[in-house]
C-alpha positions as CSV (number, residue, x, y, z in Angstrom):
1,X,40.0,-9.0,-37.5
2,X,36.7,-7.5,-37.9
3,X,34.8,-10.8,-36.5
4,X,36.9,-10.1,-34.0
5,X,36.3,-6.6,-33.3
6,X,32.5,-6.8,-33.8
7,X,32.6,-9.7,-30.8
8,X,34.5,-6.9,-28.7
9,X,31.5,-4.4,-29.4
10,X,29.0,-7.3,-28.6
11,X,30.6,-8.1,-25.3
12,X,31.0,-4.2,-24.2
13,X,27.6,-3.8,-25.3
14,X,26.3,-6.9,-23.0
15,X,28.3,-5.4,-20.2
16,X,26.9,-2.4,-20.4
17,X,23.6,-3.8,-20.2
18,X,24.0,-5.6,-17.7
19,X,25.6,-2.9,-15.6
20,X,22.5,-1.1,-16.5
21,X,19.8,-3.3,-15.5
22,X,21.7,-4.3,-12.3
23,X,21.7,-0.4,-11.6
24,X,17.9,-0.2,-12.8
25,X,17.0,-3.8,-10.5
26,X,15.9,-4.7,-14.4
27,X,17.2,-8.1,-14.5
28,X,14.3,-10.5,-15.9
29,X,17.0,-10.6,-19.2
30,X,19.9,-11.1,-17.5
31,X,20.1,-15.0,-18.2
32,X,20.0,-14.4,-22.0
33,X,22.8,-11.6,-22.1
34,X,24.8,-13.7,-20.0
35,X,24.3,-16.4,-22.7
36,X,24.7,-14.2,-25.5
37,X,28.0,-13.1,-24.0
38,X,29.1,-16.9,-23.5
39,X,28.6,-17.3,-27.0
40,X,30.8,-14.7,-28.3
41,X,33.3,-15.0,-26.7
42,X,33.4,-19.2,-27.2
43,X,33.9,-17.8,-30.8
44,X,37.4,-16.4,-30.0
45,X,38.8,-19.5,-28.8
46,X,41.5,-18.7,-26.8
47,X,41.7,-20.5,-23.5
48,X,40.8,-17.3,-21.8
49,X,37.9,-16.6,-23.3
50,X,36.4,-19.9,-23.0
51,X,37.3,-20.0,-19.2
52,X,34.9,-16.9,-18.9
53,X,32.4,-18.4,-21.6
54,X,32.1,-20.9,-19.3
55,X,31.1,-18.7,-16.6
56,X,29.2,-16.9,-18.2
57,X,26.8,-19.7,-19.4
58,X,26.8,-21.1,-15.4
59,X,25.8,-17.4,-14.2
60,X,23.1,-17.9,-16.9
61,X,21.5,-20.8,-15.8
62,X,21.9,-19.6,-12.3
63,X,20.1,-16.4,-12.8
64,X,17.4,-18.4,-14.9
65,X,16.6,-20.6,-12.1
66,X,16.6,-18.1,-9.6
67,X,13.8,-16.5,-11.8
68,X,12.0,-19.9,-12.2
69,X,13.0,-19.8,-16.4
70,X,11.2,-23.2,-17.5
71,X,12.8,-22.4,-20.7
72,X,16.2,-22.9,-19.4
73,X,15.3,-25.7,-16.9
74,X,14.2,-28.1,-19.4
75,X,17.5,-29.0,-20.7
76,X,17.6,-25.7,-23.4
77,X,21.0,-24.9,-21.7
78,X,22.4,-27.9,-22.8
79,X,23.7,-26.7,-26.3
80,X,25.3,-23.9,-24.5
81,X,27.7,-26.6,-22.2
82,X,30.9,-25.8,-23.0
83,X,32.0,-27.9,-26.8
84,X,34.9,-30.3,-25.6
85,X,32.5,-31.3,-22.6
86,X,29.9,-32.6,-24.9
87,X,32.3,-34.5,-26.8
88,X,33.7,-36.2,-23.8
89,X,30.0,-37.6,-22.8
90,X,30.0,-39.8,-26.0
């Protein structure tokens, strides 16, 4: 229950970020919240959750190449794909 509550403070804290820097036009970060937040809530597992994980982690490497993030273009993003996706490929 507290893992769980602690990912709920993570996410609202992410959003609020994010509604921040969108508010601010501060959005050179805006790939790695989004990735942060696709993490955290892949770790509650419910089919919810990693329907918007998913998302999340898409909008991410959107928003990275948008901004021309080499770090994300060279295949970083690829631990991030969504778990049952990389077990399929092999």
């Amino acid at each position: 229950m507290a893992k769980s509550a602690r990912s709920a403070d993570g996410i609202a804290t992410i959003d609020d970020m994010l509604a921040r820097g969108q508010a601010r036009d501060e959005r050179w970060y805006f790939a790695e919240l989004l990735r942060i937040k696709g993490e955290l809530l892949r770790k509650e597992s419910s089919q919810q959750s990693l329907s918007v994980a998913e998302q999340c982690f898409g909008e991410a490497l959107d928003v990275a190449r948008l901004q021309g993030a080499l770090f994300w273009s060279s295949g970083r993003a690829e631990p991030f794909a969504p778990e049952d996706a990389a077990g399929s490929q092999g």
